[in-house]
N, C-alpha and C positions, 0 to 999 in steps of 0.2 A: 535681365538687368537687375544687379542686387542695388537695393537699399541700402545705406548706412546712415546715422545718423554724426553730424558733427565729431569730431576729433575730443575724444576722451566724455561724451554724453552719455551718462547712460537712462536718461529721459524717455519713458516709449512715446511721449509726444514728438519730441523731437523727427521722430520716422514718418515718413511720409502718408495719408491718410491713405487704406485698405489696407496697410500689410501691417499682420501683426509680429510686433518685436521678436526676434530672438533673443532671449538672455545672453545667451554665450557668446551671439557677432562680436568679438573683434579682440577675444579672448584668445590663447594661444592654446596648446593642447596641453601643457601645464597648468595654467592656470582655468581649463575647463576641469580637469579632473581633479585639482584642488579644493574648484567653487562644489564640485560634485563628491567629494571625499569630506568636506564639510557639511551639506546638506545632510548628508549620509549618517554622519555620526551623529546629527541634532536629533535625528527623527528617529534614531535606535536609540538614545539615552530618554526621550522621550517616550516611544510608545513600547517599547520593547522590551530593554534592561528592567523597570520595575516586575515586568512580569516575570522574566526569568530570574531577579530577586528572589521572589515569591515561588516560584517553584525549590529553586534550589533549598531556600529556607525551609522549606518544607523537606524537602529528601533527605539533609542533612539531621534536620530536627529527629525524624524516623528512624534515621540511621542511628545516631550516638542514642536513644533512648533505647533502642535492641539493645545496641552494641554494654549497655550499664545494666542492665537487667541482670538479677542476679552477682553483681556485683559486689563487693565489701567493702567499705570504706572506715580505713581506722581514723579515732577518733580520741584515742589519748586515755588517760586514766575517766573513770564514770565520773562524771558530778552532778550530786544532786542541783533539781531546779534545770538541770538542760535537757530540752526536747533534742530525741535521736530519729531519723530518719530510717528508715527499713534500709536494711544492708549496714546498719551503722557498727564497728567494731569495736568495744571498749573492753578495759581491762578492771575486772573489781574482786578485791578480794584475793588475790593470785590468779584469778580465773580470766580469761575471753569468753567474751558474751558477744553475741549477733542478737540484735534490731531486727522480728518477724512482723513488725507490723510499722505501719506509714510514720505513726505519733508516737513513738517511747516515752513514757515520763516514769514510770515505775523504775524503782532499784534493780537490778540485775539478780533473778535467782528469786524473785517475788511474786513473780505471776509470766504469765505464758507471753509476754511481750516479746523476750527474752528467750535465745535457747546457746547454751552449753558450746564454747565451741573445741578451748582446750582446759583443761584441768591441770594445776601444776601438783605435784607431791608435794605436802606442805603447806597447800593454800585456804582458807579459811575455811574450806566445807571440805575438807577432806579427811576422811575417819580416819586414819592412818596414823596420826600424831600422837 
């Protein structure tokens, strides 16, 4: 003998005392894997998604930071007063300079911050003129 409870109740008092409710009585087979395609997705945004957030954020993070390494980044004419970043590429003098260390604040051609990267004929340190 099944249970059910009143037309459109979904009350578990309503069911007759010892039998406990089924959620689902009286649901169609759409609407049980609807109510179960919705649980479903609450409980993956909730316990799940942040964590593979957090991994991927992580792998990605690993990855682009390989993937820049050694990298060069131009950065237009030198100007004094701007900190360059290691790999930074500037042009002073006629010359291309590369950023070998984290902090550049020195002039290009001043001290070892800086190394040489092309030399034009003609450009301010060039004996040739």
């Amino acid at each position: 003998m099944t249970y059910k409870p009143p037309e459109g109740s979904r009350n578990p008092y309503d069911y007759p005392l010892g039998r406990v409710p089924n959620y689902f009585d009286g649901l169609t087979g759409e609407q049980v894997c609807a109510e179960f395609d919705a649980r479903m997705e609450k409980l993956f945004n909730q316990r799940f998604a942040p964590i593979i957030a957090k991994v991927v954020a992580k792998t990605v993070s690993s990855y682009i930071t390989k993937r820049l390494e050694g990298a060069l980044f131009y950065r237009g004419v030198y100007q004094d007063g701007t900190e360059y970043g290691e790999g930074s590429l500037v042009q002073h003098a006629g010359i291309a300079w590369v950023s070998t260390v984290e902090k550049a604040t020195t002039k290009p051609g001043t001290s070892s911050e800086w190394r040489m990267l092309i030399k034009t004929k003609g450009s301010a340190n060039d004996g040739d003129e």
